[in-house]
C-alpha positions as CSV (number, residue, x, y, z in Angstrom):
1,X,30.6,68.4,-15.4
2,X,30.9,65.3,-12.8
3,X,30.8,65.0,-9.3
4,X,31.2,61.3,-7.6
5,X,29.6,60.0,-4.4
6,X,32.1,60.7,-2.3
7,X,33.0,64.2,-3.3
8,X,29.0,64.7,-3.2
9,X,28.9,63.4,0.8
10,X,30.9,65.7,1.6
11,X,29.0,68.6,0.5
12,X,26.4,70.5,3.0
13,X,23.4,72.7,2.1
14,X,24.5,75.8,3.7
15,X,28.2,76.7,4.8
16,X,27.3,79.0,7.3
17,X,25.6,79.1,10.5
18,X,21.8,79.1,11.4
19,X,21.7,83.3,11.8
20,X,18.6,85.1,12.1
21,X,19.9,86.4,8.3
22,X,21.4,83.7,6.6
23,X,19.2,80.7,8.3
24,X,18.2,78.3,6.0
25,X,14.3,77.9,5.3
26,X,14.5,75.3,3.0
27,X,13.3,71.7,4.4
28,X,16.2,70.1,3.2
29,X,15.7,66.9,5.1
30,X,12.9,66.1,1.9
31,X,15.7,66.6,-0.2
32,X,18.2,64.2,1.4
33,X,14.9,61.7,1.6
34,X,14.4,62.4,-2.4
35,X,18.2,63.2,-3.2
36,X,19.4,61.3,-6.7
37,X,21.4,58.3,-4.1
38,X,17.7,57.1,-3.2
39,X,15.4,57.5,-6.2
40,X,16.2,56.9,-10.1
41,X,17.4,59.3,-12.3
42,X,15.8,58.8,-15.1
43,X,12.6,59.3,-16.1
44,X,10.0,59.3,-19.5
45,X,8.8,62.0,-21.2
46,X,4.6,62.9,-21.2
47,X,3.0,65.3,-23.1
48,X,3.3,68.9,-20.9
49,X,0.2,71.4,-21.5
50,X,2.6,74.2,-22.9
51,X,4.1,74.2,-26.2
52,X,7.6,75.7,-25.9
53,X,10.9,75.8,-28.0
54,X,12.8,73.6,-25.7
55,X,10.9,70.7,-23.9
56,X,12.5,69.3,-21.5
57,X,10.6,66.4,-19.9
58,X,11.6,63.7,-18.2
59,X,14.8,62.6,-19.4
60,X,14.6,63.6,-22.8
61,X,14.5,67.0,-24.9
62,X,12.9,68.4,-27.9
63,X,13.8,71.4,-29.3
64,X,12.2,73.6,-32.1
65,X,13.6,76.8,-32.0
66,X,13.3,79.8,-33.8
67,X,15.2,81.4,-36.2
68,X,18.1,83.4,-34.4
69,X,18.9,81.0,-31.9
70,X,21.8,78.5,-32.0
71,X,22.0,75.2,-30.0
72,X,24.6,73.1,-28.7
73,X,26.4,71.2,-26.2
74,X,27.6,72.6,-22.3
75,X,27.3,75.0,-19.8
76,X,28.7,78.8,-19.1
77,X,30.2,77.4,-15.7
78,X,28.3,80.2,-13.9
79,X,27.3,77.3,-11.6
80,X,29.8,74.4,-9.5
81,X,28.9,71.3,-8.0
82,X,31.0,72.0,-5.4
83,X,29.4,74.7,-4.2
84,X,27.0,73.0,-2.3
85,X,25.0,69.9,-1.7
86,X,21.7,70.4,-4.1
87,X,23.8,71.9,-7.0
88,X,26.2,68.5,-6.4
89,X,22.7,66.5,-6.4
90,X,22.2,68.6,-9.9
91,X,25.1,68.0,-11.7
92,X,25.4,64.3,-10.0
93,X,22.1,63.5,-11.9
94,X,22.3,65.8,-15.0
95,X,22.6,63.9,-18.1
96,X,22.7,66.2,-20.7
97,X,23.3,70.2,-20.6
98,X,22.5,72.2,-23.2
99,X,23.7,75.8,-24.5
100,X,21.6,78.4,-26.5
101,X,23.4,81.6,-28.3
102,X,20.5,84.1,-29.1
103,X,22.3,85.6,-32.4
104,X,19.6,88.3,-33.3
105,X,16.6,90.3,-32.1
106,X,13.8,87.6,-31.3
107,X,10.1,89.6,-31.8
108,X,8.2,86.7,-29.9
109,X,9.6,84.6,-26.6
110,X,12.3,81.7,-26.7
111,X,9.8,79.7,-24.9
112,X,11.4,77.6,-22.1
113,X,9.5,74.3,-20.4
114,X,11.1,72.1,-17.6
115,X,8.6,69.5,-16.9
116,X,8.7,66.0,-14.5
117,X,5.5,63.9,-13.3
118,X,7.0,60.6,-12.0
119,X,9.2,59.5,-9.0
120,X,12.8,60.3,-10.1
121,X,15.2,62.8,-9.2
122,X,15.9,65.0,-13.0
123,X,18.4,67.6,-13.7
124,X,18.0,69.9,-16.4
125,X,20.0,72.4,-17.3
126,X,19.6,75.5,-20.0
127,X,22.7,78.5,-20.8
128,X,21.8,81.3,-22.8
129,X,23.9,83.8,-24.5
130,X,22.9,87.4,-25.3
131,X,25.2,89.7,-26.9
132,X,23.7,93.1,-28.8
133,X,20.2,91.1,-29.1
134,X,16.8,92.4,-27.9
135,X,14.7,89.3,-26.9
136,X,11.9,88.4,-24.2
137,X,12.4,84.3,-22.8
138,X,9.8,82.9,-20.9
139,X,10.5,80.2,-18.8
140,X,8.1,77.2,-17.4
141,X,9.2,75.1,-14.4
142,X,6.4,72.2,-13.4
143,X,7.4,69.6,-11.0
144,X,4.4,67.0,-10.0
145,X,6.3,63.9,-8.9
146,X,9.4,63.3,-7.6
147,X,12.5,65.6,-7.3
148,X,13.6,68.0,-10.2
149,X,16.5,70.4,-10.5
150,X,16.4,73.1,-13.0
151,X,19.8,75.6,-13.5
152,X,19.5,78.6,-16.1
153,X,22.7,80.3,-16.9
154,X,22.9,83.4,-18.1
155,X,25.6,85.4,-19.6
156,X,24.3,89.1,-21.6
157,X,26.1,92.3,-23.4
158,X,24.8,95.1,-24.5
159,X,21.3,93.2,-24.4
160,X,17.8,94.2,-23.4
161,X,16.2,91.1,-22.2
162,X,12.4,90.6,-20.4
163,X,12.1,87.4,-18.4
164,X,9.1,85.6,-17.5
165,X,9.2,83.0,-15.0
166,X,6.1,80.9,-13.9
167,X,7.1,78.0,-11.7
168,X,4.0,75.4,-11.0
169,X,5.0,72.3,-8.2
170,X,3.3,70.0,-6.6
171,X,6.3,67.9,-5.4
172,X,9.6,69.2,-4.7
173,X,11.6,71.5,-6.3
174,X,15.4,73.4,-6.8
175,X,15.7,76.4,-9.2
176,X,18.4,78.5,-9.7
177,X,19.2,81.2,-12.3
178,X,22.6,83.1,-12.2
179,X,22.7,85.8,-15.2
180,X,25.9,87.6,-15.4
181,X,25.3,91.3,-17.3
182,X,27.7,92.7,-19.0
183,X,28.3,96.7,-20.2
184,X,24.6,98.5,-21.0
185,X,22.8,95.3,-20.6
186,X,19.3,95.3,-19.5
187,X,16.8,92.7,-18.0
188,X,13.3,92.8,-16.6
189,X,12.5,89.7,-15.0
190,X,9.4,88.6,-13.5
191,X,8.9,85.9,-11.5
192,X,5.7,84.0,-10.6
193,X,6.0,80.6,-8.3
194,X,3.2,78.4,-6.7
195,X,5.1,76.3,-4.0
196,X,4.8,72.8,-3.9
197,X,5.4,70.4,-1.1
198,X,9.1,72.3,-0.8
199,X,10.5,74.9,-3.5
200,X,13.3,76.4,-3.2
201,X,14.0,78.5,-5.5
202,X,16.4,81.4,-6.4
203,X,17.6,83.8,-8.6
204,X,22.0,85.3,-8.5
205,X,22.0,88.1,-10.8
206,X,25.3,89.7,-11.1
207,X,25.9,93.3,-12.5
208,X,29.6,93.9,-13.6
209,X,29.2,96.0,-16.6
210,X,28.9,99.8,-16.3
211,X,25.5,101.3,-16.8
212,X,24.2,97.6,-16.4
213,X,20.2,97.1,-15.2
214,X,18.0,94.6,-13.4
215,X,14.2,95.7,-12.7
216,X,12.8,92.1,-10.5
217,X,9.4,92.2,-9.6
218,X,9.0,88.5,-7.3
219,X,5.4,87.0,-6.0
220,X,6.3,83.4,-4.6
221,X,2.7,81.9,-3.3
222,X,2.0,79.2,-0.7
223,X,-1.6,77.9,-0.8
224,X,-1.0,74.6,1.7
225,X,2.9,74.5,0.3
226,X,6.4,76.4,1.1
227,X,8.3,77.8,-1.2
228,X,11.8,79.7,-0.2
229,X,12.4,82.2,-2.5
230,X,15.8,83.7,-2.5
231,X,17.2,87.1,-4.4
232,X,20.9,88.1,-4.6
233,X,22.0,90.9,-6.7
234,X,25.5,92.2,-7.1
235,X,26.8,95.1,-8.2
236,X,30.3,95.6,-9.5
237,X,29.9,97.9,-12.6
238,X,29.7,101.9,-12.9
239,X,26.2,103.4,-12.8
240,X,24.8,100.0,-12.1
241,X,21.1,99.8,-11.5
242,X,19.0,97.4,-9.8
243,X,15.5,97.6,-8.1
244,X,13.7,93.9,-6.4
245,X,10.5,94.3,-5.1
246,X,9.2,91.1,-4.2
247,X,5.6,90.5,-2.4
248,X,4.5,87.0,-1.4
249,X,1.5,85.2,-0.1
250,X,1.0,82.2,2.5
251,X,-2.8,81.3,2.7
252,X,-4.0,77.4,4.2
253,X,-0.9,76.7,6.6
254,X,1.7,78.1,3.6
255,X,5.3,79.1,4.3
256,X,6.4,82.0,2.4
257,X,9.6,83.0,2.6
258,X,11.7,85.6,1.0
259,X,15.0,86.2,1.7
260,X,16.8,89.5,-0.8
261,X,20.5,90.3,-0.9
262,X,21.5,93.6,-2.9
263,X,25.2,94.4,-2.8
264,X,27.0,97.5,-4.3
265,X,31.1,96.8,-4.4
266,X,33.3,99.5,-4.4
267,X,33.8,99.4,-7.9
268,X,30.2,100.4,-8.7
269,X,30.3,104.4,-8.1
270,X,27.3,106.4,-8.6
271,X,24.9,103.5,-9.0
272,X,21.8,102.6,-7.3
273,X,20.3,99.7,-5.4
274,X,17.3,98.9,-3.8
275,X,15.7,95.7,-2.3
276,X,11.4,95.6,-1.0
277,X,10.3,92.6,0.4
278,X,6.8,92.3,1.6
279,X,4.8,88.9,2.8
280,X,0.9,88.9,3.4
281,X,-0.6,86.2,5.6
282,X,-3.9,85.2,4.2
283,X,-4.8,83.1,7.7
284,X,-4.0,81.8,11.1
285,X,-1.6,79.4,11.1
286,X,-0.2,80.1,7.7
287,X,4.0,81.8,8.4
288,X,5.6,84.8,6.1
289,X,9.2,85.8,6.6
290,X,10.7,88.3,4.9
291,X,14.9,89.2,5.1
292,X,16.3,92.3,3.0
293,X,19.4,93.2,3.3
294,X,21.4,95.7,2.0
295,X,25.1,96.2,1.8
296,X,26.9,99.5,0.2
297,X,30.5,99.7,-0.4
298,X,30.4,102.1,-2.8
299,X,31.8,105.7,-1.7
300,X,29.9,107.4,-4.3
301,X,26.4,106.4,-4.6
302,X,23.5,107.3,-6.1
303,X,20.7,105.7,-4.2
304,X,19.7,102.5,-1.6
305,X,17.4,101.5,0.1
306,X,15.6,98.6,1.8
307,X,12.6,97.8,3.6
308,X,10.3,94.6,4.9
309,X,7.3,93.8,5.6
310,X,4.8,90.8,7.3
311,X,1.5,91.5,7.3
312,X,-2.1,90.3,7.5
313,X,-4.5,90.2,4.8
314,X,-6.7,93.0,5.2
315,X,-10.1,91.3,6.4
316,X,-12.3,94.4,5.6
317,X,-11.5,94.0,2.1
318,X,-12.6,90.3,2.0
319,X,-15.3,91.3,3.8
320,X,-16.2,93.4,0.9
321,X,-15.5,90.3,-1.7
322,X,-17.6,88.2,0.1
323,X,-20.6,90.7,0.2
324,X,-20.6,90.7,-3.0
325,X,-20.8,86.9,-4.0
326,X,-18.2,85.2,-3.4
327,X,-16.7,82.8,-1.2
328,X,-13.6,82.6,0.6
329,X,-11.6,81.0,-1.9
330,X,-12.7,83.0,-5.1
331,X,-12.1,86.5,-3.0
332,X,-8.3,85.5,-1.9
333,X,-7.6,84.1,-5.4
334,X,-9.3,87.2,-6.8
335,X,-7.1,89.4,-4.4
336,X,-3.7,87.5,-4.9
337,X,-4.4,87.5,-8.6
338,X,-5.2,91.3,-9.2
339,X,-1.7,91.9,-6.6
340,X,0.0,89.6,-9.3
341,X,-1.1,91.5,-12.3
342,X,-0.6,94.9,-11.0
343,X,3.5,94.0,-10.0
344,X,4.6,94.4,-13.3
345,X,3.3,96.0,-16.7
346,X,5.6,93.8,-18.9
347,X,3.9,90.6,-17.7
348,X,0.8,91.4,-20.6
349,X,3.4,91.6,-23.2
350,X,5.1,88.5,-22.5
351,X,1.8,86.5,-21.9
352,X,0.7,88.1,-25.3
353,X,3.3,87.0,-27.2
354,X,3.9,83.3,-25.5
355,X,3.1,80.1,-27.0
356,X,0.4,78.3,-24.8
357,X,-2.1,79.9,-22.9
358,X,0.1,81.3,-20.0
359,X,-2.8,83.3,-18.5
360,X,-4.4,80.0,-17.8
361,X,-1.7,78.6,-16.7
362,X,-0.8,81.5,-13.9
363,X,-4.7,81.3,-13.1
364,X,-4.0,77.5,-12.1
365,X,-1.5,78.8,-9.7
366,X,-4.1,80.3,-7.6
């Protein structure tokens, strides 16, 4: 899929105005001074510190997959360039897009890794088929240098899938993962992302099958970075399920933002929907927004709800950490750790069964 310089300038960010619900948090303007016109698009692979069953690094790609899984060429098409300007800086730079059918029940994790540490703008771009599988797929999205794009398509049947997602940046960053679930599918996705000097990540899921099922649990962190986190779920199948509860930390001048979308269509009777967004400020001069919104078209539903919160980190309970040895930084990382581990009790399972040592790798995001 090609997009050309010209089609690409006229592409913009956002297509709609600056509302109080639909503003854009994103520093784009980094972007546009990183975007694939001004910096190469190319870069070489290093070694990456987790072992996985697709590598992308750089420019280049290993793969050593697992029995059950099938590789080739091309995307699902869940994803246009034309839809805006980064996914036209995506497709404008991607080289090479690979497509991954998981044929039968995997017992351990399709281990994913997206990796770039020098100054180049890299696309990479990963589409997995599910279709009457049981599988977990963890996914690992590092940026250190430069600018670097990673797109996940999705596309699920009758499948009960548990996603991991840790993202780890330094530099900046675009992710985006659009699953489409099909009839009785099911997917438990977790998502764990240390912003880096601007991430913007998000996640589309769209539920047409009846009886279909998305459980999100979100924690994006800022520690002296932003990171705009974004949630949109869709609803166009009978007894549809989904539930996002997403709960975010800005600490040492961090921006946090979250901004979750759950929409029931009229076609999804007797379903249910629900969207929780909460942001904790660790400090003074550190921001935490937080938009939910909520739509229901549905004449015949079964539940919805909504709510937000921005809050400040309870000080009597780092008083407490403190009292008891430690400093500042060892009682919020102890805090915003423990708040990580409690949001969802599929995260053990997945770290148990990854390759790597994952749980070091989360406790380097704090």
């Amino acid at each position: 899929m090609f997009i050309g310089k010209e089609a690409l300038e006229r592409l913009t960010y956002q297509k709609y105005g600056d509302s109080p619900t639909i503003k854009s948090y994103t520093k784009w303007k980094l972007f546009e001074e990183n975007s694939p016109l001004k910096l190469p698009t190319e870069a070489k692979a290093v070694k990456v510190p987790i072992k996985g069953h697709i590598v992308l690094s750089g420019s280049e790609a290993e793969f050593n997959l697992p029995a059950g899984v099938e590789l080739s060429e091309g995307t699902l098409g869940l994803s246009q360039p034309e839809e805006s300007r980064i996914l036209g800086f995506h497709f404008y730079a991607l080289r090479k897009a690979y497509r991954l059918r998981i044929a039968e029940d995997l017992r351990t994790p399709l281990v994913i890794v997206s990796h770039l540490s020098e100054r180049a703008f890299v696309s990479h771009h990963i589409s997995i088929e599910a279709d009457n599988v049981k599988a977990p797929i963890v996914i690992y999205d590092m940026s250190e240098e430069g600018t670097k794009s990673l797109v996940i398509e999705l596309k699920a049947k009758n499948a009960n899938l548990e996603i991991l997602t840790v993202g780890k940046h330094e530099a900046l960053s675009h992710y985006l993962l659009r699953a489409s679930l099909g009839e009785k599918t099911s997917v438990r996705a977790f998502t764990l992302v240390k912003g880096g000097k601007m991430s913007h990540h998000r996640e589309d899921y769209s539920l047409e099958g009846a009886k279909s099922e998305l459980i999100l649990r979100g924690m994006p962190i800022a520690i002296g970075s932003s990171v705009d986190y974004l949630t949109n779920v869709l609803q166009y199948g009978e007894r549809s399920k989904s539930e996002t509860r997403v709960h975010g930390f800005s600490y040492k001048n961090g921006w946090t933002v979250h901004r979750g979308v759950a929409k029931v269509f009229e076609s999804a009777r007797n379903s249910s929907s629900g969207v929780v967004s909460q942001i904790t400020i660790m400090d003074e001069g550190s921001l935490g927004v937080s938009v939910p919104m909520l739509e229901v078209d549905a004449g015949e539903i079964e539940s919805a709800f909504h709510s937000s919160a921005v809050r400040q980190f309870d000080e009597d309970a780092l008083f407490y950490l403190r009292s008891r040895g430690l400093d500042s930084d060892e009682a919020m990382s102890l805090f915003v750790h423990g708040i990580g581990e409690a949001l969802s009790s599929h995260l053990e399972r997945l770290r148990g069964k990854a390759r790597g040592n994952v749980g070091e790798l989360i406790k380097g995001l704090l």
